[in-house]
C-alpha positions in Angstrom: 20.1 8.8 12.6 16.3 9.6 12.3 14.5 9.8 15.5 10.8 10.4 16.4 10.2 12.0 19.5 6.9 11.5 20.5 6.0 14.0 23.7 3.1 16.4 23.8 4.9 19.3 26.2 6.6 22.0 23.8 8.9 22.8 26.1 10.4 19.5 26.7 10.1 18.6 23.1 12.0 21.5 22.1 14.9 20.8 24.8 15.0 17.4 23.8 14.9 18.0 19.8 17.6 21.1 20.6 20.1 18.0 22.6 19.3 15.5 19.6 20.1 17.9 17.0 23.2 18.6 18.6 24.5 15.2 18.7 24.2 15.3 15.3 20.9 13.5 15.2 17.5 14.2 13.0 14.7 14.7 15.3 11.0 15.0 14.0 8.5 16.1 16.8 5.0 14.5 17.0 2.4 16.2 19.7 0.2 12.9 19.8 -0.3 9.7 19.1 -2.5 10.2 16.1 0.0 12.6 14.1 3.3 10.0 15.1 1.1 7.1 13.8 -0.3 8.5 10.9 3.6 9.4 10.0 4.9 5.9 10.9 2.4 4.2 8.2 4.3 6.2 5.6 8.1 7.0 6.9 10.9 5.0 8.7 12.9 6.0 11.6 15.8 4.8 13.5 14.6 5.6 16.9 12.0 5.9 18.9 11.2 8.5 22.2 7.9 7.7 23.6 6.4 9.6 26.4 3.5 7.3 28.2 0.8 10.5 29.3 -0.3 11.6 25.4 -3.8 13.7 25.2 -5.0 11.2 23.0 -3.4 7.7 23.9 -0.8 6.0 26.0 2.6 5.2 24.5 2.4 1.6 25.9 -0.5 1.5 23.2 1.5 3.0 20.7 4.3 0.8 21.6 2.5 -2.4 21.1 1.8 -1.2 17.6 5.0 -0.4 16.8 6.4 -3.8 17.8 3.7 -4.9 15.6 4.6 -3.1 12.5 8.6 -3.5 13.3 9.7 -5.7 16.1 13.5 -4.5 15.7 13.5 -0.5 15.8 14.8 1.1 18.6 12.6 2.4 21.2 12.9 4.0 24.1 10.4 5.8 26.9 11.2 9.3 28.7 8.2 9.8 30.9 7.2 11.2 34.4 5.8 7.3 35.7 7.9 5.8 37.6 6.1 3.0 39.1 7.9 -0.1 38.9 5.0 -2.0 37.6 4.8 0.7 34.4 8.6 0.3 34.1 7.9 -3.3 33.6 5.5 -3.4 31.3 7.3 -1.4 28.9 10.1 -3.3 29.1 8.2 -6.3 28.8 6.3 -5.0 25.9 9.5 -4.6 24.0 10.9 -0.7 25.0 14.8 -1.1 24.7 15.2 1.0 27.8 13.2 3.3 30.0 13.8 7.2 31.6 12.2 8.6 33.9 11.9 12.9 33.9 13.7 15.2 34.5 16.5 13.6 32.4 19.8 14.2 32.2 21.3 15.8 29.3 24.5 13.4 29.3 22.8 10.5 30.4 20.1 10.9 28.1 22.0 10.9 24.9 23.9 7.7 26.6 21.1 5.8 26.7 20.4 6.6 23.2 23.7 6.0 21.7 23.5 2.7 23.7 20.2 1.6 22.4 21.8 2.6 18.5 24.7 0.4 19.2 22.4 -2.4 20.3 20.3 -2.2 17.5 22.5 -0.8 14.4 25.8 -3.0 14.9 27.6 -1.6 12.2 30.5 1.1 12.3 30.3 3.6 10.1 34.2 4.7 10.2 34.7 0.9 9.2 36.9 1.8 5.6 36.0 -2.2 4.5 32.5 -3.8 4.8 31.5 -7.1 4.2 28.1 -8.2 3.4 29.0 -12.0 1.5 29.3 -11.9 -1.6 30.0 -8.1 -1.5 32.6 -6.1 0.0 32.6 -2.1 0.1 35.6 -0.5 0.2 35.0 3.6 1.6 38.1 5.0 0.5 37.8 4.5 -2.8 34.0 3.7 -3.2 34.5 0.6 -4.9 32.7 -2.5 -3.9 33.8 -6.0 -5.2 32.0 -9.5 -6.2 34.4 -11.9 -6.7 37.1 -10.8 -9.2 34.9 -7.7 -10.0 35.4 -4.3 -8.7 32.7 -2.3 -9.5 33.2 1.7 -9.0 30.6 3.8 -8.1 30.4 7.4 -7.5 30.4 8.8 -3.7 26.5 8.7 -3.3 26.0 5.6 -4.8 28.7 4.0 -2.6 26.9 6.2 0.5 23.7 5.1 -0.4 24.7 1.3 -1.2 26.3 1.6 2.6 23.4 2.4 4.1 20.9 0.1 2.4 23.5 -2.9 3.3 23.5 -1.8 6.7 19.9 -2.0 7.0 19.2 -4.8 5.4 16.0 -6.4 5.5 14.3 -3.2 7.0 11.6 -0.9 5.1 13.0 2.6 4.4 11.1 5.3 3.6 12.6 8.0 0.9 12.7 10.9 3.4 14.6 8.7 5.4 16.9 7.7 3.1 17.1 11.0 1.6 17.9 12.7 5.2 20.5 10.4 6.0 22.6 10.4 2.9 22.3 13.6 1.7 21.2 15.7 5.2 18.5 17.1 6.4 19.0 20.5 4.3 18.9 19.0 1.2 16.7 21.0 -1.2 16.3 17.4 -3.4 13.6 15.6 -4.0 12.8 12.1 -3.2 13.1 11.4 -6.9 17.2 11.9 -6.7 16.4 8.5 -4.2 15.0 6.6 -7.0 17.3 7.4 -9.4 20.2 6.4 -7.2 18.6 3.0 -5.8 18.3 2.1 -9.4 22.0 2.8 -10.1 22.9 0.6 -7.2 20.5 -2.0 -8.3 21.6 -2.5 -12.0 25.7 -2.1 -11.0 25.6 -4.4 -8.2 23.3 -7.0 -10.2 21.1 -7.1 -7.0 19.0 -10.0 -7.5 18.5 -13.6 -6.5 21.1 -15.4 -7.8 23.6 -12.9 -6.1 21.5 -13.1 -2.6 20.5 -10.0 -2.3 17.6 -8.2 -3.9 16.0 -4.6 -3.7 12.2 -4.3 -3.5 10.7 -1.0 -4.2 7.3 -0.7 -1.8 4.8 1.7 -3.7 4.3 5.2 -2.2 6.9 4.2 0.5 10.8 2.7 -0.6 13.0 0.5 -0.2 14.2 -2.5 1.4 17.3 -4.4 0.9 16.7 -8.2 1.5 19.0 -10.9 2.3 17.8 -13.8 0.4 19.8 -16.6 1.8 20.0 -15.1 5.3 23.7 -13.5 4.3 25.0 -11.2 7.2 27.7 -8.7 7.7 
């Protein structure tokens, strides 16, 4: 999972980028509102972390825009204020949940996790997947339509996974890049194209199958659910 982490004290970025990383999750580090923003026009994340006191804005500001751009990410304040009326307001605003420091390592990653689960619903140790008329099978990275099974090779299927289970929300290639392949990967975002289009052209994602893949210039991909199909 890709999380921003939007706090302007090194030290507690670092300690919270060093818990997230540990938990086996991909944090990126913005100082202030400016840099986070100017990053969030152009990349996707799954997550969130908004401190409210930034030398250049207020993440209740920030927040509003986010909910503007993307009313369903997660998002989720770790801040110093702990005025009811603040608490509140973000909540109100549309934060999923609400810290106040010093956190917690264990309870911090909780209320993470807890936020994921509210927002991501899907399993990812789940072997079968449905999203109608498709079904992907993970042991054997098949995925059938109908009477068809149509195999693909283990990125394809990993990447076809993870569009399905984001369906209907704007990915960036970094993103999708990071989360397939890790955040070592020495590839470029090119080895993204290259698989979408793989996926695209075996699965017959268009219309007429309810599903279709849009390619947003200068940004990726998003996986749309014509006829409102679910999984």
């Amino acid at each position: 999972m890709r999380i921003a982490l939007v706090e302007d004290d090194p030290a507690q970025a670092q300690q919270m980028a060093e818990w997230l990383s540990n938990a086996s999750y991909n944090p990126h580090w913005f100082a202030n509102g400016q840099t986070f923003m100017k990053s969030f026009r152009r990349e996707s994340f799954d997550l969130i972390i908004l401190d409210w006191n930034l030398p250049d804005t207020e993440g209740i500001s920030l927040l509003r825009q986010i909910r503007e751009t993307d009313p369903s990410i997660g998002t989720l304040f770790i801040t110093s204020r702990n005025d009811e009326n603040d608490i509140v307001a973000a909540l109100e605003d549309g934060a999923d949940d609400y810290l106040v420091k010093p956190t917690r390592h264990a309870e911090t990653l909780a209320r993470i996790s807890s936020v994921m689960r509210r927002t991501y619903k899907y399993n990812k140790e789940d072997k079968d997947v449905c999203f109608a008329p498709f079904t992907l099978h993970r042991d054997h990275f098949t995925v059938d339509f109908g009477d068809e099974t149509i195999q693909l090779t283990s990125k394809e299927f990993e990447v076809a996974c993870f569009m399905f289970q984001n369906h209907d929300r704007l990915l960036s290639r970094n993103h999708i890049l990071e989360s397939v392949w890790g955040v070592s990967s020495d590839l470029t975002t090119r080895t993204v194209d290259v698989h979408i289009s793989k996926i695209r052209l075996k699965l017959g994602l268009k219309p007429d199958r309810g599903w279709r893949m849009v390619s947003v210039y200068k940004y990726g991909y998003r996986l749309e659910s014509l006829d409102g199909t679910k999984g």
